[in-house]
C-alpha atoms as an extended CHARMM CRD file, in Angstrom:
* protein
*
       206  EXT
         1         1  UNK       CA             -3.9840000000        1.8270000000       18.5580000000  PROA      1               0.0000000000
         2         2  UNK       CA             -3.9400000000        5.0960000000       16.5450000000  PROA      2               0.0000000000
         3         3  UNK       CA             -3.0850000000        5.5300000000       12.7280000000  PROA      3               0.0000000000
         4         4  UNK       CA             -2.8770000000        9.1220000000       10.9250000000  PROA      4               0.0000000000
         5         5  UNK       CA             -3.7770000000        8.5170000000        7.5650000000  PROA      5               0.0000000000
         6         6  UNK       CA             -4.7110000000        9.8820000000        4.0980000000  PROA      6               0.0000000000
         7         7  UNK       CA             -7.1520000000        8.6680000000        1.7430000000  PROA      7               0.0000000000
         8         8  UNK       CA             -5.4100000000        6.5860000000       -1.0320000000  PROA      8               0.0000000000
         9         9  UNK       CA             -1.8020000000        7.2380000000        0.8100000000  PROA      9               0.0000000000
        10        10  UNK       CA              0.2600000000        3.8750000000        1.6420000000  PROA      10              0.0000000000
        11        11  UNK       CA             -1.3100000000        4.3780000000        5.0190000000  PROA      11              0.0000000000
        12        12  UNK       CA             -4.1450000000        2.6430000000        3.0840000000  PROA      12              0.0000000000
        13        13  UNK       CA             -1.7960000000       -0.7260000000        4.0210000000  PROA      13              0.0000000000
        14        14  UNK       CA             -2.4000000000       -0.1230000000        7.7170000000  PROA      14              0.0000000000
        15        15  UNK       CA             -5.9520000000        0.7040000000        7.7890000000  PROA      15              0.0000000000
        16        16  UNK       CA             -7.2620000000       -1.5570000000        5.6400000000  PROA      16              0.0000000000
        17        17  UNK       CA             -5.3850000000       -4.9210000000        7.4250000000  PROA      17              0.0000000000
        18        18  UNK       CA             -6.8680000000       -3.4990000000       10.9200000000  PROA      18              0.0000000000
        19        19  UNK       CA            -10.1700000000       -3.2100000000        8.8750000000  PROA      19              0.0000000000
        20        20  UNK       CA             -9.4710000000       -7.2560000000        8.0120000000  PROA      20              0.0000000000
        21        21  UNK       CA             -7.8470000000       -8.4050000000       11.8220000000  PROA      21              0.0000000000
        22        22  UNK       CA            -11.2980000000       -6.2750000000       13.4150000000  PROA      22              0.0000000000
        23        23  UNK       CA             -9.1070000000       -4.4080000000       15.9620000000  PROA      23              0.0000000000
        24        24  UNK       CA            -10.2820000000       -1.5040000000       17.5250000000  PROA      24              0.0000000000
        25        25  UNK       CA             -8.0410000000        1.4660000000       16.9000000000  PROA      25              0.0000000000
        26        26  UNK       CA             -8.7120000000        5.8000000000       16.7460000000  PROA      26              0.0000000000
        27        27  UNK       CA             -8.2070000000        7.0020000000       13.0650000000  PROA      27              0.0000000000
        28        28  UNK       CA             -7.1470000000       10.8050000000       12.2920000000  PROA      28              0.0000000000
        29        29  UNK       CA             -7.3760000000       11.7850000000        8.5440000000  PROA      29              0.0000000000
        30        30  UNK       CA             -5.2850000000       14.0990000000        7.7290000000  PROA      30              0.0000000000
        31        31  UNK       CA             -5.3280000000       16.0340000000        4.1620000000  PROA      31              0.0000000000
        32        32  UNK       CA             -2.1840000000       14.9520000000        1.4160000000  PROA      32              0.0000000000
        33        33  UNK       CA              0.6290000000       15.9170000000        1.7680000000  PROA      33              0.0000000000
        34        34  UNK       CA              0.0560000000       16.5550000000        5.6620000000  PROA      34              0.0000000000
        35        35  UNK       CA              3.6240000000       18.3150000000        5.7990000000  PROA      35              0.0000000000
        36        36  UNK       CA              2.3160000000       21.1270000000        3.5940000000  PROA      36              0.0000000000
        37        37  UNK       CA             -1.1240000000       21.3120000000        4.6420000000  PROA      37              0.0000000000
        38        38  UNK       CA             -1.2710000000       20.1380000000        8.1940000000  PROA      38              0.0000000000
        39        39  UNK       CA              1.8630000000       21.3980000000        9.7610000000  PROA      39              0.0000000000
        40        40  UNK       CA              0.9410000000       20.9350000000       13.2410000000  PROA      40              0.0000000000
        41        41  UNK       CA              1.2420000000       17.3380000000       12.1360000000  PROA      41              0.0000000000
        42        42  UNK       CA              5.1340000000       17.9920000000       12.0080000000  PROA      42              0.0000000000
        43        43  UNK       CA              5.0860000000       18.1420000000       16.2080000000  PROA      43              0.0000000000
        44        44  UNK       CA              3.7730000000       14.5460000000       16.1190000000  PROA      44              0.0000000000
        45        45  UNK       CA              5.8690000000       13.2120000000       13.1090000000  PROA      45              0.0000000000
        46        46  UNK       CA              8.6390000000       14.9900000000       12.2900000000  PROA      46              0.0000000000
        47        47  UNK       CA              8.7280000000       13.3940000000        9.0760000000  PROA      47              0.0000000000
        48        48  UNK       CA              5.4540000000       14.6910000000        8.0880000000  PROA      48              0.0000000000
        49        49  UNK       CA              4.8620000000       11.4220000000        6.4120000000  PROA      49              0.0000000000
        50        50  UNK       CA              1.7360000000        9.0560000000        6.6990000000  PROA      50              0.0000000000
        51        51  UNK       CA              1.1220000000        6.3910000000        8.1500000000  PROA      51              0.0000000000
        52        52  UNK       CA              2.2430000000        7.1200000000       11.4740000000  PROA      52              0.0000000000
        53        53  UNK       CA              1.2570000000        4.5640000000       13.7320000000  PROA      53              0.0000000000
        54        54  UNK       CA              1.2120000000        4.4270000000       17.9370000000  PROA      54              0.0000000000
        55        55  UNK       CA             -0.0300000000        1.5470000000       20.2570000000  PROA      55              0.0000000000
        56        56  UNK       CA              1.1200000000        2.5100000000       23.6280000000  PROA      56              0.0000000000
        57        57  UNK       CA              4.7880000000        3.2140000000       23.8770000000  PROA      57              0.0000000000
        58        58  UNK       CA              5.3830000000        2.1160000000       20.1240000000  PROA      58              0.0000000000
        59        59  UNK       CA              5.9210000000        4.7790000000       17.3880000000  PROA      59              0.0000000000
        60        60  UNK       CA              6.0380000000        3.6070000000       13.5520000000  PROA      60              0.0000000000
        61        61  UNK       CA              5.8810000000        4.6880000000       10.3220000000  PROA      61              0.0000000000
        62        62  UNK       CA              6.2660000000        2.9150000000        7.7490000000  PROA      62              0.0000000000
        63        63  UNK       CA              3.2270000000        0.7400000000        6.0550000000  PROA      63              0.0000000000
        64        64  UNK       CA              4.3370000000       -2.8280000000        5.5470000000  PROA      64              0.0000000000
        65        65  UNK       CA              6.3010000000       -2.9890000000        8.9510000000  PROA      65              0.0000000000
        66        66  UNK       CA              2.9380000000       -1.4360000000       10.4720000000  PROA      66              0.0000000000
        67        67  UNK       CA              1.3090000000       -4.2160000000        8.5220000000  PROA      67              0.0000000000
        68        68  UNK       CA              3.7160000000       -6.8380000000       10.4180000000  PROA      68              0.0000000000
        69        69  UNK       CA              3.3790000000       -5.8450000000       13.1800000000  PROA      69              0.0000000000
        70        70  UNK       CA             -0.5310000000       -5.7480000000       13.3240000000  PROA      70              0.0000000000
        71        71  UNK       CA             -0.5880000000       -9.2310000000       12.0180000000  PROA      71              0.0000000000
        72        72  UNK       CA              1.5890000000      -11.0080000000       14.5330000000  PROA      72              0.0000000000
        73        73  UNK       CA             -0.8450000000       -9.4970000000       16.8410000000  PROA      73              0.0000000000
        74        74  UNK       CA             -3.7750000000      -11.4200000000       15.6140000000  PROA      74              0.0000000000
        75        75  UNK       CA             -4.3980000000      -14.7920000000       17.7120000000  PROA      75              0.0000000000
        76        76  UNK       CA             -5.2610000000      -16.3440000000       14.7360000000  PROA      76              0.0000000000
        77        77  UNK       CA             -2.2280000000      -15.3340000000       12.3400000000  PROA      77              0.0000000000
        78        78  UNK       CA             -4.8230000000      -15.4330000000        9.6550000000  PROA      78              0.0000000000
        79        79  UNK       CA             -2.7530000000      -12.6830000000        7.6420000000  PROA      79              0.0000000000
        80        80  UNK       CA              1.2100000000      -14.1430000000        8.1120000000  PROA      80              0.0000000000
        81        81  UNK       CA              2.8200000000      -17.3090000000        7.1670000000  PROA      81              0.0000000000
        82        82  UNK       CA              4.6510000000      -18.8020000000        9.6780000000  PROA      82              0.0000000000
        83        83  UNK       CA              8.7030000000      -18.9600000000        9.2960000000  PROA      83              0.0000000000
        84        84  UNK       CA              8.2080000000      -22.6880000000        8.7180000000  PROA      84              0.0000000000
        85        85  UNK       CA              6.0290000000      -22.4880000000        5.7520000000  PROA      85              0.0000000000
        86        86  UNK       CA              7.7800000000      -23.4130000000        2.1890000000  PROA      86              0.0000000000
        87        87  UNK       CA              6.2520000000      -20.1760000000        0.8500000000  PROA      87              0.0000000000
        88        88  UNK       CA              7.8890000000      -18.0670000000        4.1560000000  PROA      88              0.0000000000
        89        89  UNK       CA             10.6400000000      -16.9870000000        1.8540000000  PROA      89              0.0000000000
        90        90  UNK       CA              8.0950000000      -15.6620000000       -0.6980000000  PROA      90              0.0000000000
        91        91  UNK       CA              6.0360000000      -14.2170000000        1.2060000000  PROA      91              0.0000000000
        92        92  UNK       CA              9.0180000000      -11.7210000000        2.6980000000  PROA      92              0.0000000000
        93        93  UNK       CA             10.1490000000      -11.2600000000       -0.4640000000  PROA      93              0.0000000000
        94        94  UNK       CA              6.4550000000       -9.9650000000       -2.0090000000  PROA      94              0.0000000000
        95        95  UNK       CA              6.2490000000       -8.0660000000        1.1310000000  PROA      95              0.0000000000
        96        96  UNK       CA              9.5400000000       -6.1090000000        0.3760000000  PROA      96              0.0000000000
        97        97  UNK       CA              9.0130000000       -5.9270000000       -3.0910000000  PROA      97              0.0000000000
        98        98  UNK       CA              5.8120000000       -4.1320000000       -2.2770000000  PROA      98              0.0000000000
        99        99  UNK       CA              7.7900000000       -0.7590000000       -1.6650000000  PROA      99              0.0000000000
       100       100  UNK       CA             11.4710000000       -1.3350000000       -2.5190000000  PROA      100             0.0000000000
       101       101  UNK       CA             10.7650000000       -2.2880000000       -6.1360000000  PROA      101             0.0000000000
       102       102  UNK       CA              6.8980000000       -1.3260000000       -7.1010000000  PROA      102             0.0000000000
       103       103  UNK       CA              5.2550000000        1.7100000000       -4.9360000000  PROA      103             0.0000000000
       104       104  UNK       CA              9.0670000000        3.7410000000       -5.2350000000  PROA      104             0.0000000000
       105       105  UNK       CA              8.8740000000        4.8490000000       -9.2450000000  PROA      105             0.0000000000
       106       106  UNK       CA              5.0920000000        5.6710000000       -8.2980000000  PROA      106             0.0000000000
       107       107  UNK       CA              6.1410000000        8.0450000000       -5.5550000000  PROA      107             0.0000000000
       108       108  UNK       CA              8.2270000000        9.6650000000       -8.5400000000  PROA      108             0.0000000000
       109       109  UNK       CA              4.8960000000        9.8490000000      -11.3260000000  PROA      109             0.0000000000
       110       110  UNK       CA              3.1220000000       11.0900000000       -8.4040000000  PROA      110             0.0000000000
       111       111  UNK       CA              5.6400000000       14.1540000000       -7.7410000000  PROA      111             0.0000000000
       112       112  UNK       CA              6.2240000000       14.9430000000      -11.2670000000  PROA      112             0.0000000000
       113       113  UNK       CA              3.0830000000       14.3910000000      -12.4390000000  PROA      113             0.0000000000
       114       114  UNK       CA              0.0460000000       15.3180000000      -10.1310000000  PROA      114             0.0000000000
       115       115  UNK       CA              2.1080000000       17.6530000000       -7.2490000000  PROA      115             0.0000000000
       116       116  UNK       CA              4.6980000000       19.2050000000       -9.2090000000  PROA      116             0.0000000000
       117       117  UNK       CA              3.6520000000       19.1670000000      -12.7100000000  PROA      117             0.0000000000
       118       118  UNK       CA              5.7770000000       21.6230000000      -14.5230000000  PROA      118             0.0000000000
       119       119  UNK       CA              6.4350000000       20.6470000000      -18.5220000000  PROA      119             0.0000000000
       120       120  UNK       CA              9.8870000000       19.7930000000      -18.5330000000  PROA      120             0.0000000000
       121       121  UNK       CA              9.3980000000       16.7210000000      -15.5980000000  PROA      121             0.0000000000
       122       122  UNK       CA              6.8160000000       15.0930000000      -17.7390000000  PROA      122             0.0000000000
       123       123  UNK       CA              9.4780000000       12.6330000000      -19.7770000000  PROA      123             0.0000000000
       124       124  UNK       CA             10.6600000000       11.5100000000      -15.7300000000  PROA      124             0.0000000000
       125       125  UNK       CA              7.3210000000       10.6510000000      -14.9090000000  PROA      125             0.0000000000
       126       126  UNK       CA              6.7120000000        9.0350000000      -18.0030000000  PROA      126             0.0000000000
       127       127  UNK       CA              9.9240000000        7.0560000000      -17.9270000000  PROA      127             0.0000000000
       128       128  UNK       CA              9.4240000000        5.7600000000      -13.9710000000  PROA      128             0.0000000000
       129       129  UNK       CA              5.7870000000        5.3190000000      -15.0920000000  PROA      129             0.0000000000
       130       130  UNK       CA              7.2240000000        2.6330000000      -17.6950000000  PROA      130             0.0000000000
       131       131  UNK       CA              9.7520000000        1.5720000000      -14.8560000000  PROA      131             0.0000000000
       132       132  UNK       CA              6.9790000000        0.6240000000      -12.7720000000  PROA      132             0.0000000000
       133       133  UNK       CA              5.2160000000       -1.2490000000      -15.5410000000  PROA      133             0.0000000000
       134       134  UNK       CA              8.5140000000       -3.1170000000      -16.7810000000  PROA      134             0.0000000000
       135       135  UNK       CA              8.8640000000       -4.0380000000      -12.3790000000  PROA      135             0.0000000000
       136       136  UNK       CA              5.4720000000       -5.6430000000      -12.5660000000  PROA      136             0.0000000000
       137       137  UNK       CA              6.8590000000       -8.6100000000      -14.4060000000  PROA      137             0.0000000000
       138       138  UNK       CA              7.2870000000      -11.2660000000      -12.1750000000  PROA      138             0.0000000000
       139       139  UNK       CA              4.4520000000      -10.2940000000      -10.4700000000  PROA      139             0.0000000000
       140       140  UNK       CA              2.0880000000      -10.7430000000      -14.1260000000  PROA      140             0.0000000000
       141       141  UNK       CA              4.0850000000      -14.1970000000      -14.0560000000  PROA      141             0.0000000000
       142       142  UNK       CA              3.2550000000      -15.6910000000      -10.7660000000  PROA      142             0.0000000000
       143       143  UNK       CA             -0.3650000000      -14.0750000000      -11.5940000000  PROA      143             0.0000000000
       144       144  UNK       CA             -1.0130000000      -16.6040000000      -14.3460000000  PROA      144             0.0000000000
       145       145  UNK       CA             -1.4020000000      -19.3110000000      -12.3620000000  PROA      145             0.0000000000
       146       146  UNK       CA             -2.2460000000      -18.0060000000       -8.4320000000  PROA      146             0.0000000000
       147       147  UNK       CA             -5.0300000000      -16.4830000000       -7.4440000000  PROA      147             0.0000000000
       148       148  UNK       CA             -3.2060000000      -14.8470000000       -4.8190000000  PROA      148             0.0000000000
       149       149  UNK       CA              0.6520000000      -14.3350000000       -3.6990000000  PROA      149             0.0000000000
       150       150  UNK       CA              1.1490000000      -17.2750000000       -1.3100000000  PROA      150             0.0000000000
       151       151  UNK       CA             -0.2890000000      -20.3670000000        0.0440000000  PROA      151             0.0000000000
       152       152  UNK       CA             -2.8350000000      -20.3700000000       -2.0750000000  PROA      152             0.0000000000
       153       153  UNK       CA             -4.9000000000      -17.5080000000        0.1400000000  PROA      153             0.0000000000
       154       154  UNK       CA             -5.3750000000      -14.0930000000        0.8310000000  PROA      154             0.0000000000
       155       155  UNK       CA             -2.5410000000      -12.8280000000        2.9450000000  PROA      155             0.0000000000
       156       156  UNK       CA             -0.7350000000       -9.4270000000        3.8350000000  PROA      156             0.0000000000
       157       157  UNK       CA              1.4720000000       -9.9550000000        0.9680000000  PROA      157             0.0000000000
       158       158  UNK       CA             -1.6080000000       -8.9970000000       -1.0340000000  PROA      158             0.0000000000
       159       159  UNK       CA             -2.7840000000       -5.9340000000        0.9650000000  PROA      159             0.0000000000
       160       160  UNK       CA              1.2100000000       -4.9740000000        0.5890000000  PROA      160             0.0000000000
       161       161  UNK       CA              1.6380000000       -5.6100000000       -2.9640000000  PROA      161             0.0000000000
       162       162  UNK       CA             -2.1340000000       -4.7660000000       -3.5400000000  PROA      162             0.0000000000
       163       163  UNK       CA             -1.5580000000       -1.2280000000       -2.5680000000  PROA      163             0.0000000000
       164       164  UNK       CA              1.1530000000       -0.4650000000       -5.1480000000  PROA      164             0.0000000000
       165       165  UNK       CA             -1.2090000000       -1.5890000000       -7.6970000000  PROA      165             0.0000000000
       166       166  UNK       CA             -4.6490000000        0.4030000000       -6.3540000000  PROA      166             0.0000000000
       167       167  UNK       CA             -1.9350000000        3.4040000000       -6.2180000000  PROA      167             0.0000000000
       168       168  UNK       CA             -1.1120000000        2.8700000000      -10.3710000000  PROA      168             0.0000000000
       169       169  UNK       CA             -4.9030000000        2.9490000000      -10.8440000000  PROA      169             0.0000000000
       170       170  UNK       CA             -4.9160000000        5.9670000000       -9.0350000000  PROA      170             0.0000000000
       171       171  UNK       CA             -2.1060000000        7.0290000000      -11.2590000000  PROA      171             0.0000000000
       172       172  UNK       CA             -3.9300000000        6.1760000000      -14.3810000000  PROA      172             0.0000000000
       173       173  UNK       CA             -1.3370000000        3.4340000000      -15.3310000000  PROA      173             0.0000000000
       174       174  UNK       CA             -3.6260000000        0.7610000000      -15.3200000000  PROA      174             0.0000000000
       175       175  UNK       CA             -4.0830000000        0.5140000000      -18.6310000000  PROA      175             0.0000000000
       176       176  UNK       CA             -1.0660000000       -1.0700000000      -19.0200000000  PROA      176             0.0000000000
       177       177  UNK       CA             -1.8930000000       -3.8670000000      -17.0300000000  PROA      177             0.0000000000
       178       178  UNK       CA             -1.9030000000       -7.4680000000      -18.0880000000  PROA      178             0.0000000000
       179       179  UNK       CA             -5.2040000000       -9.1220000000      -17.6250000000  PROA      179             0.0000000000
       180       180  UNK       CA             -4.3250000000      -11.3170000000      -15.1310000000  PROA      180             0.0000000000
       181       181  UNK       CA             -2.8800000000       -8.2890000000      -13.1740000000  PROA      181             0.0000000000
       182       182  UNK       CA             -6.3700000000       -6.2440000000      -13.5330000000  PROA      182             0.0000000000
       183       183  UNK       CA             -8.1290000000       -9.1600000000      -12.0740000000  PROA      183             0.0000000000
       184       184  UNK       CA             -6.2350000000       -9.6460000000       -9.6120000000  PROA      184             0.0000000000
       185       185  UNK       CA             -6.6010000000       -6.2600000000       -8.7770000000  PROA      185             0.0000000000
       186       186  UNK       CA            -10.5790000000       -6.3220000000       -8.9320000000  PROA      186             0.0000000000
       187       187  UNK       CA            -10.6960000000       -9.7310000000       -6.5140000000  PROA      187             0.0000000000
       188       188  UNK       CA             -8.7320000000       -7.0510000000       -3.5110000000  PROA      188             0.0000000000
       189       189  UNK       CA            -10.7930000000       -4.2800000000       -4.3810000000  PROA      189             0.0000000000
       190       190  UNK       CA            -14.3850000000       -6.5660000000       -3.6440000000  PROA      190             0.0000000000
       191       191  UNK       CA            -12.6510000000       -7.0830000000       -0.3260000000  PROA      191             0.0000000000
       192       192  UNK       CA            -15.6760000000       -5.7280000000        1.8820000000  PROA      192             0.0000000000
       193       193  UNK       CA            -12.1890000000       -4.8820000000        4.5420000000  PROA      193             0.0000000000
       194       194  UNK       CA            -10.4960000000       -2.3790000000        1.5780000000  PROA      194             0.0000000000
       195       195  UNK       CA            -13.8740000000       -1.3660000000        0.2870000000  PROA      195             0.0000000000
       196       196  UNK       CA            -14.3270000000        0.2840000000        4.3130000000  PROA      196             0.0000000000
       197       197  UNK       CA            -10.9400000000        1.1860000000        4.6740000000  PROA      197             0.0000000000
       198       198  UNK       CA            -11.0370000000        3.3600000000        1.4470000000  PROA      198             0.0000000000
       199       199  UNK       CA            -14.6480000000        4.6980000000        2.3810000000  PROA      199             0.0000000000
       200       200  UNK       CA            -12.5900000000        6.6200000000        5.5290000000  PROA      200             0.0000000000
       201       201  UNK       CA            -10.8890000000        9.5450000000        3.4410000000  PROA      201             0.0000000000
       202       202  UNK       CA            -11.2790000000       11.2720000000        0.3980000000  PROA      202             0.0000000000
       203       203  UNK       CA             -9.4660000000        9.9990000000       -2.5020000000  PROA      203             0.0000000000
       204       204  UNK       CA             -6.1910000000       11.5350000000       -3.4610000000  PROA      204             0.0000000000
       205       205  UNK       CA             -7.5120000000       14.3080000000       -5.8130000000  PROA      205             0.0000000000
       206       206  UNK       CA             -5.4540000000       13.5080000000       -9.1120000000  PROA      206             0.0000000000
């Protein structure tokens, strides 16, 4: 297994659930964005995107299908629910959620704010700053009375939802938290798995 990766990226998802399964696996760091300063990367991934991910004949690269697919791969299934479970449906749902609803206004503060900041952007970022915010509601919700997304345990819904929310601390946006939220966010962030993963890389330098 091989994952290219920058520090604080959404390739954080990857690393940080092989950190928690204990597979072995070759990391290459790579600075952000690797399409503008790593172009050799292109000849790998012609998206230029991180993660990319290999494991013999299998290319991927995107971070909660990465996720998956390390996860059914543990003998133990300690991340995954099975499709039986009551909570299955919930637990694909937070795991889509994690980048179709919360980390895609991010991607937008991040452009306008930190990589492209010219003056008359800084009302978008704002306004996809508060989108994000306003998209965390039914996550504050369920927050108020779980400790974590599903099955009453730590799962890969948290590492994918998890991200987004390490990512709007990177972002400076969480201030606007709700308490629960922030908490929720501190219990992943003791995680001694995340706490290695994020040791690998520099931070993103916002």
């Amino acid at each position: 297994m091989k994952l290219w990766h920058c520090g604080g990226a959404r390739s954080l998802r990857p690393l940080w659930t092989l950190e928690e399964l204990g597979f072995d696996y070759e990391l290459v760091v790579l600075p952000f964005p690797p399409r503008v300063f790593d172009r050799d990367f292109l000849r790998i991934n012609s998206l230029g995107t991180v993660p990319y991910f290999t494991h013999d004949s299998v290319e991927m690269t995107e971070s909660v299908a990465i996720c998956q697919y390390l996860a059914e791969r543990d003998p133990a299934r300690a991340l995954t629910v099975a499709s039986e479970h009551r909570e299955y449906a919930a637990y694909l749902n937070w795991l889509h959620q994690a980048d179709a609803t919360l980390t895609f206004p991010q991607t937008l503060v991040l452009r306008y704010t930190y990589l492209e900041p010219e003056p008359d952007r800084t009302a978008i970022a704002e306004d996809y700053a508060r989108w994000f915010i306003a998209r965390l509601r039914r996550l504050d919700a369920h927050l108020e009375t779980h400790e974590y997304l599903v099955d009453e345990r730590f799962t890969l819904a948290d590492i994918a939802v998890g991200y987004a929310l390490y990512l709007g601390r990177s972002l400076k946006l969480d201030d606007r938290y709700q308490p629960q939220t922030r908490d929720y966010l501190e219990r992943l962030l003791a995680r001694p798995a995340l706490q290695r993963a994020d040791a690998m890389a520099p931070a993103l330098d916002l």
